[in-house]
C-alpha positions in Angstrom: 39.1 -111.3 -13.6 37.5 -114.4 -15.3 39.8 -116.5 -13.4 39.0 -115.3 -10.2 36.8 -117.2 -8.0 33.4 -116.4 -6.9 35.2 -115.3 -3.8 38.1 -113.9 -4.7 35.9 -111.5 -6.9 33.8 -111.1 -3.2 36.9 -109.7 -1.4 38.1 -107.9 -4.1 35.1 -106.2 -4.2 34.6 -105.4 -0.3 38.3 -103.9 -0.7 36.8 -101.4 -3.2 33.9 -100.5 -1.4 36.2 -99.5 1.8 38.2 -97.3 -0.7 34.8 -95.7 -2.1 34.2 -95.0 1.3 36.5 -92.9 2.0 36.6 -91.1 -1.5 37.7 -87.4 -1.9 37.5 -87.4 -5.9 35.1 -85.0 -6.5 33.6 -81.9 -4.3 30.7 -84.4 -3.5 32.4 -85.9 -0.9 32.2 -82.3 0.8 28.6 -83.1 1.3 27.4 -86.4 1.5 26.6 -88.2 4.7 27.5 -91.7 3.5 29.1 -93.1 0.4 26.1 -95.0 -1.1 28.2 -97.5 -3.1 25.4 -100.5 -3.7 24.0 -104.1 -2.6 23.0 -107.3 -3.0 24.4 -110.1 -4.5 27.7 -109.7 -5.1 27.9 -112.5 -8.1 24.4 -111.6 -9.5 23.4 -112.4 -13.2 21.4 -109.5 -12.4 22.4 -106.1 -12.1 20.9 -102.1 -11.9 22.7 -99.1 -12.8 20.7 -96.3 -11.8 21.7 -92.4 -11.3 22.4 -91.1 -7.9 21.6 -91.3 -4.1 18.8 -89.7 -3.0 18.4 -88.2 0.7 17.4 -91.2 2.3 19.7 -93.0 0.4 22.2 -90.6 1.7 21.1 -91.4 5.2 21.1 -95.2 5.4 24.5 -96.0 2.9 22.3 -97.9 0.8 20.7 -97.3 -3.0 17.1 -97.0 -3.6 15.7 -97.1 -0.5 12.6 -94.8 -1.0 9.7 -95.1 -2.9 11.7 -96.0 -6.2 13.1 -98.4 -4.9 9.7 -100.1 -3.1 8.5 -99.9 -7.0 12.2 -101.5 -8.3 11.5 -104.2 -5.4 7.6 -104.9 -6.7 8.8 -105.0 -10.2 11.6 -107.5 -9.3 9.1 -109.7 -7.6 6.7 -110.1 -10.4 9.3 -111.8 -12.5 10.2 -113.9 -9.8 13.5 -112.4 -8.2 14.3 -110.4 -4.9 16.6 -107.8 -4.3 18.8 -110.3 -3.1 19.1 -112.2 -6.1 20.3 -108.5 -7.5 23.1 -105.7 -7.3 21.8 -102.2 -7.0 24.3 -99.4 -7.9 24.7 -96.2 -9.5 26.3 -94.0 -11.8 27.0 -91.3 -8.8 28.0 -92.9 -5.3 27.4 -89.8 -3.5 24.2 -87.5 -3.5 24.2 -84.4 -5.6 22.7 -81.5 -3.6 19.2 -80.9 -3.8 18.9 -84.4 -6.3 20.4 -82.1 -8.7 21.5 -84.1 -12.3 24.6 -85.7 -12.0 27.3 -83.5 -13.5 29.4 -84.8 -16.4 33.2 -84.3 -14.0 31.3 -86.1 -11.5 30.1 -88.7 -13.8 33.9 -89.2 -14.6 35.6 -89.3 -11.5 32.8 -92.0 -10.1 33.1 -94.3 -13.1 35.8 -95.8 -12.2 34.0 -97.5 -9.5 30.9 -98.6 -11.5 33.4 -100.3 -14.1 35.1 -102.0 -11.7 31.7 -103.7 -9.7 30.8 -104.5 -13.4 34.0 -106.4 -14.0 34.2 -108.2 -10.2 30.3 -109.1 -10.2 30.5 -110.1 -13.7 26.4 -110.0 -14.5 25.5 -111.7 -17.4 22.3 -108.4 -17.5 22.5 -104.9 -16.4 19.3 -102.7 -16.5 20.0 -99.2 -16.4 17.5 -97.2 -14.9 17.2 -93.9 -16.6 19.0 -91.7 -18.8 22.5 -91.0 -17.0 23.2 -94.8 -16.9 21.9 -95.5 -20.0 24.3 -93.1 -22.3 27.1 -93.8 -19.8 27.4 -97.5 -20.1 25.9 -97.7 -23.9 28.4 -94.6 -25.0 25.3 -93.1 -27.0 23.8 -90.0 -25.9 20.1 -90.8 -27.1 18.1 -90.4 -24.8 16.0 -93.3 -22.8 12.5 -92.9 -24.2 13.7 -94.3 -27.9 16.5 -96.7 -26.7 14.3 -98.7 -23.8 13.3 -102.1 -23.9 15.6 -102.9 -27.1 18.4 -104.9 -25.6 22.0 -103.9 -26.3 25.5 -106.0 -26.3 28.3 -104.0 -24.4 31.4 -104.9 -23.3 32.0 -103.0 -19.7 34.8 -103.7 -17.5 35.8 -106.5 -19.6 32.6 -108.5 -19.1 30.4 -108.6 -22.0 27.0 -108.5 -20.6 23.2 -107.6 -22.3 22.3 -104.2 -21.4 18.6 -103.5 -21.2 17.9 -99.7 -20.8 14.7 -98.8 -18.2 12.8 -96.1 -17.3 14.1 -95.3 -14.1 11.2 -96.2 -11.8 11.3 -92.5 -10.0 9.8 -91.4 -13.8 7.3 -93.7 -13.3 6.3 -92.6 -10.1 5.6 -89.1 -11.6 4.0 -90.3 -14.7 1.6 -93.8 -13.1 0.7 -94.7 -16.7 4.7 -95.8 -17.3 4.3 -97.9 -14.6 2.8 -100.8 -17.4 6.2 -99.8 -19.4 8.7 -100.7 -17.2 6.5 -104.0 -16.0 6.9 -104.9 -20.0 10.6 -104.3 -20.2 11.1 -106.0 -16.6 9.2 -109.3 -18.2 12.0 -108.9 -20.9 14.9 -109.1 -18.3 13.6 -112.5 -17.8 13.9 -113.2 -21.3 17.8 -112.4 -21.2 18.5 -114.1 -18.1 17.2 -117.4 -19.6 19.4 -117.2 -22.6 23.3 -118.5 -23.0 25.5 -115.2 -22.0 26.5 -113.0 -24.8 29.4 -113.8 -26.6 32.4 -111.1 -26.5 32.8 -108.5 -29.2 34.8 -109.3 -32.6 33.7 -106.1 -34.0 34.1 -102.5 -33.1 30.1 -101.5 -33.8 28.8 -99.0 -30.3 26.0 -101.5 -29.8 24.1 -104.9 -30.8 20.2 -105.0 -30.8 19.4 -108.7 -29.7 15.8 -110.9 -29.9 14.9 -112.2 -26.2 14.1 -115.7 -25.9 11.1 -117.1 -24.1 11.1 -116.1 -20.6 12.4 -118.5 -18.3 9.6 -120.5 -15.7 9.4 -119.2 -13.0 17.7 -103.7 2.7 20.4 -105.1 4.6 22.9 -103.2 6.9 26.4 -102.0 5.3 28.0 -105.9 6.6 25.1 -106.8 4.1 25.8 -105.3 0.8 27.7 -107.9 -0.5 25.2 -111.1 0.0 
């Protein structure tokens, strides 16, 4: 897909959304209202993984639309960026019942999606927000209180990106102290997004810790989610 234009990679990308929509993968589909499938910029250097819709986000179609995500747009405006500038996603695009943890069949039978919005966005950072995003896209099961704020090298739907895992920003709502965490690790993101994009893989190591520079100066309807 590196060859594809900006809005090639656009179209392609609506195209996959209209077959997400109409997904019968996984029993999920049996319950959902709407297909929550993400938003924002659809050729982002920016981008969020996070773990599944919630009941509003069931309700409107769109990802973090409740009180995580009011604390996921602060964040994003202290470093200068709008949710706009970002694509929002996440691991699950349907919502579990009751919010329960995302099971691993489900987490399967969905990833095919998230890959392919990796590799048609082509971000040069993804944050993952929490734990299920974190050991998907890294492929290491520790969990996210030792791995976050060290910035990782992956290479995920061909695109080799800097992955940065987060506290999801629901965790942080229940605990108000790691609010001042995720701020730190958000000022970080800045760092990545100001250096040269990472240079693919030549060897077959899980993961590459990597120094951040100096950081850099400084919802929409469904026809929306692709700005």
């Amino acid at each position: 897909m590196a060859e594809a234009s900006a809005a090639e990679r656009r179209e392609r990308l609506v195209e996959v959304y209209h077959e997400a929509s109409g997904c019968t993968r996984c029993p999920l589909a049996e319950g959902r209202t709407k297909v929550v499938f993400g938003n924002g910029n659809a050729d982002a250097d920016l981008m969020f993984v996070g773990e599944a819709p919630g009941a509003e986000e069931d309700r409107q179609g769109l990802p973090f639309v409740g009180r995580a995500g009011q604390l996921l747009t602060q964040l994003l405006g202290e470093i200068e960026l709008t949710r706009e500038d970002v694509f929002v996603a996440n691991v699950l695009k349907c919502r579990p019942p009751g919010n329960r943890d995302p099971q691993p069949l489900e987490i399967e039978t969905c990833k095919p999606y998230l890959t392919t919005q990796v590799e048609l966005i082509q971000p040069k950072v993804i944050g993952t927000l929490g734990n299920f995003a974190t050991k998907l896209l890294t492929g290491n099961p520790t969990g996210i209180t030792k791995v976050r704020g060290t910035p990782q090298v992956h290479e995920i739907g061909g695109v080799t990106v800097f992955l940065m895992p987060l506290l999801h920003p629901a965790a942080a709502l229940r605990t108000p102290s790691l609010v001042e965490t995720l701020r730190e690790d958000f000022a970080n993101l800045s760092n990545l997004l100001d250096q040269e994009p990472p240079a693919p893989r030549t060897d077959d190591e899980d993961e590459i810790a990597v120094v951040a520079g100096e950081a850099p100066d400084p919802g929409a309807d469904q026809l929306d989610l692709f700005g």
